[in-house]
N, C-alpha and C positions, 0 to 999 in steps of 0.2 A: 662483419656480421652486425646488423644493425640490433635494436633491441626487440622489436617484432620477434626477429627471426630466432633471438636467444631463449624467450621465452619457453616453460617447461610444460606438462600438460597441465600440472599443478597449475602452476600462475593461471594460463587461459583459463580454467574453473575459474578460480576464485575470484582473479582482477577483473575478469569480461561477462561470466555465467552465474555463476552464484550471487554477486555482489552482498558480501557480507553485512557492510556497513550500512546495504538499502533496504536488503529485503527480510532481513529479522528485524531491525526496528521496526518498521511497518507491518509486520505479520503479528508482532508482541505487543504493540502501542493499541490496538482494538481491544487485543484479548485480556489486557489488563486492565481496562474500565468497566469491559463487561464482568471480569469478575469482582470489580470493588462496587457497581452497583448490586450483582447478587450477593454479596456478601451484606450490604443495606436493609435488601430485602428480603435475608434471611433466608434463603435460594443456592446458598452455595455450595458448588457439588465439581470438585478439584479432579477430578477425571474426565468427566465432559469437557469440562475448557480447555485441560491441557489436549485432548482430542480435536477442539478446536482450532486450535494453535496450530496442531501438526498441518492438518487438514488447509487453514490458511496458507501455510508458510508451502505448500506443495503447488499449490495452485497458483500463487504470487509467483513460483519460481517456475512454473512451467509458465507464465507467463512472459516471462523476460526470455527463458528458451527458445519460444516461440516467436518472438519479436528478432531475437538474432537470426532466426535459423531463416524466416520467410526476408530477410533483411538481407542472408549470403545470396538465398537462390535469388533475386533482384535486382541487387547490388554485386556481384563477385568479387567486384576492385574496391570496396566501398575504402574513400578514403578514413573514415571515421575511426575505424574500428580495424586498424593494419594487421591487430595482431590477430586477430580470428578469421584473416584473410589469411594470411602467410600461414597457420595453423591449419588449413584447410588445406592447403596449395603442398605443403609439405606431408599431409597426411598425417601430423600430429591428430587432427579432428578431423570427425567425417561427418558429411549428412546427415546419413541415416542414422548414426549415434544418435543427434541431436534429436531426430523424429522421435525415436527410439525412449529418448529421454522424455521429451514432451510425454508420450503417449503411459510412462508408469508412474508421470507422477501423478496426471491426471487418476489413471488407475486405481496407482493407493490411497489417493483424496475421495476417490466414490468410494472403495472399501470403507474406511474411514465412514464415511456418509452411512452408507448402509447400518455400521454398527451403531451409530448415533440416535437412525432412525429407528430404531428397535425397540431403544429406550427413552428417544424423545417423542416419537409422533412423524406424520407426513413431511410434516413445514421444512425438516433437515431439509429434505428430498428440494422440494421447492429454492431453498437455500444456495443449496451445493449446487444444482445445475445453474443457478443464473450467475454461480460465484465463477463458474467454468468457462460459461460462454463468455461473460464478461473479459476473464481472460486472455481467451484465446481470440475475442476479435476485435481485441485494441489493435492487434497486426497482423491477424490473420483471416480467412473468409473471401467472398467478393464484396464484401464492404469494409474494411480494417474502421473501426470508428478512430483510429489515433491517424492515420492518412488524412481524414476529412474534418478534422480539428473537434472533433466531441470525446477526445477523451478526459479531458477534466472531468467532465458531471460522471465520468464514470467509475474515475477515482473516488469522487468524491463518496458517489451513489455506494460501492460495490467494495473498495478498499478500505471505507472508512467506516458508512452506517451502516450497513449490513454486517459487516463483519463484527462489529459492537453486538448490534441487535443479536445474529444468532451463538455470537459467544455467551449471550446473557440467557438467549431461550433455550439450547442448550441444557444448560445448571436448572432452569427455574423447570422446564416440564420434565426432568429427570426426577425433582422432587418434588414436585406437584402432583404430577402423573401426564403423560402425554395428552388426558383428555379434558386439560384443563388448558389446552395452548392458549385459548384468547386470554387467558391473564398469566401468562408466560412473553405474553409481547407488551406491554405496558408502554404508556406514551414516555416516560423516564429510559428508560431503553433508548428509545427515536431521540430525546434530545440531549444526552448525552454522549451521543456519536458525532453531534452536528464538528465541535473544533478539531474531534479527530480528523475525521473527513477533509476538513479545510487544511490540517497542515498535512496530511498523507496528498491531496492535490497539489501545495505548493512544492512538495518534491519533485513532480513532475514539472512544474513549471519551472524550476531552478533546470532541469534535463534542457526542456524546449526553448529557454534563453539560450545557454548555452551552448547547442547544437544547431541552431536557426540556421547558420549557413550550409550547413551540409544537410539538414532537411529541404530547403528550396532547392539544391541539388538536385536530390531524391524525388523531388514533389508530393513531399509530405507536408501536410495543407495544417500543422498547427497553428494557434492561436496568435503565436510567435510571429512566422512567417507571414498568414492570412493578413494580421492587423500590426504587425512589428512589436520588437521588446517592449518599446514603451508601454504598449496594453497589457501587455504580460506583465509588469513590473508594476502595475497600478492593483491589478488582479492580484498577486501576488500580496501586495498591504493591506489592500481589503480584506482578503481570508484571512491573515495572519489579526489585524483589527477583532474579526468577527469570531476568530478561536479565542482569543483572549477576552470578548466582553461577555462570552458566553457563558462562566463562573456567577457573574454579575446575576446571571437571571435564576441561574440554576437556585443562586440561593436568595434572591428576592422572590423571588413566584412560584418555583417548586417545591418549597419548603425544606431546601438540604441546610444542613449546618452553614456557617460561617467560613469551615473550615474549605468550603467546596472552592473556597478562592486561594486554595495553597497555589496551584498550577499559575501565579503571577510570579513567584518565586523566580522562574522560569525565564520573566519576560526580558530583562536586560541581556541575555543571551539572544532572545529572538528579535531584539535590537540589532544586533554587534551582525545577525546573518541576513537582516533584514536592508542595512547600510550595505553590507559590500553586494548584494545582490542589484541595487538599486545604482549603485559608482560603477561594479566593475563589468569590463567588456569582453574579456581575452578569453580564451576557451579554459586555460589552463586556470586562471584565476578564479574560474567558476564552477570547477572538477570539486576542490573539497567542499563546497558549499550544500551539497548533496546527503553526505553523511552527516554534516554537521547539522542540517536541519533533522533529519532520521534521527540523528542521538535526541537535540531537542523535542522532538514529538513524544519520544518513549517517555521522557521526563516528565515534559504536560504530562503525559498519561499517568505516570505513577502516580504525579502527586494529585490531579484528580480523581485516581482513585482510590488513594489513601483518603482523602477530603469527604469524597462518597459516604464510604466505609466507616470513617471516624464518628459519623453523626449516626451510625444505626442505635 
């Protein structure tokens, strides 16, 4: 019995579905700068965001459901991913579970939405559906935009500064009042998502190094594949460049504390993941490098939003 086949339902959750170590750190690293900017701006309202969070971390993970599940019915044999084939084949998982799954997370994410928009204003509404669609058609739809290599800016767009932005509008038109949303969306909002954004895309692009063969497979047209790792790998130090100089401005031009440059604390860690991304080739080599930049990102985020926060 190989190790596919020993797997429990538990494991296939966790190790294949859930991905623990990807998609809380990425659902919490937004929501913790949107709340240490409202906290700055004296806007902070700790049931909105943790509402946000859930609301993120639902949709992030019907996300990834979604990306497996339109990936079986495609792929049957797919070799990538043996153990959620052999899990399907044995009838440990089914399909329609999967669908089944998709469709209540999305569900209690607009729940969620609704209750939001109740007490913040329209904009949730606006929010949550393009947080949905975004999504669901990284691999799902008759255009998957992660097939046709546009899923970065969508990371970037929809995982990173969006979810900043309306973790922060959230708190601020809950205690504002909803009918004060245009200064519930402030341009500090927008440029304090920008390095989240950047290292929530380089997780993906550590995924798209490390899968390129078995996406050219597939015919899945990433960035990777379309123009090779090299481009990815360049792309990759660029963003990682441009989250780290972005402290720099926060607090030369926007007037934040000094303190807004704690998130370099950070940086010899984003060294040490930024070397082996750039040397190593092997698939397995480049498995943990995934969480380890997720842990990393949560950290930039706390400490710039303890940084934020410290100057109010």
């Amino acid at each position: 019995m190989n190790e596919a086949s020993a797997w429990s339902l538990r494991e296939v959750w966790t190790r294949k579905l859930l991905y623990p170590g990807h998609t809380f750190p990425t659902a919490i690293a937004p929501v913790v700068v949107g709340i240490g900017l409202a906290h700055h701006d004296g806007v902070l309202a700790a049931g909105p965001a943790l509402l946000a969070f859930v609301a993120g971390w639902l949709i992030q993970f019907a996300g990834v459901v979604t990306d497996n599940y339109t990936n079986l019915i495609h792929q049957p044999d797919d070799r990538e991913h043996p153990e959620l084939v052999q899990a399907v084949k044995s009838g440990l998982l089914s399909l329609p579970f999967l669908r089944n799954t998709i469709l209540v997370c999305y569900g209690v994410a607009v729940l969620i939405g609704l209750a939001l928009t109740a007490i913040a204003g329209w904009p949730v509404v606006v929010i949550g559906l393009l947080s949905i669609f975004a999504s669901w058609a990284y691999s799902a739809g008759p255009w998957p935009f992660g097939r046709h290599g546009f899923a970065d800016p969508l990371f970037f767009l929809f995982f990173g500064t969006v979810s900043v932005i309306g973790t922060y509008y959230v708190q601020a038109a809950t205690v504002l009042g909803p009918e004060h949303w245009r200064a519930a969306l402030p341009f500090a909002a927008v440029a304090v998502s920008l390095p989240i954004g950047a290292l929530i895309t380089n997780i993906l692009i550590i995924d798209d190094i490390r899968d390129c063969e078995f996406d050219t497979v597939k015919g899945k047209n990433t960035i990777a594949v379309r123009f090779g790792k090299g481009w990815s790998r360049l792309e990759f130090v660029c963003l990682l460049g441009f989250a780290y100089l972005m402290p720099f401005w926060f607090w030369l031009s926007l007037g934040f504390s000094a303190w807004v440059l704690l998130p370099l604390i950070t940086l010899p860690l984003a060294v040490m993941v930024a070397h082996a991304v750039w040397t190593r080739d092997r698939f397995a080599e480049l498995v943990p490098m995934t969480p380890r930049l997720a842990m990393l990102t949560v950290a930039f985020a706390l400490c710039l939003a303890a940084g934020i926060a410290a100057g109010a």
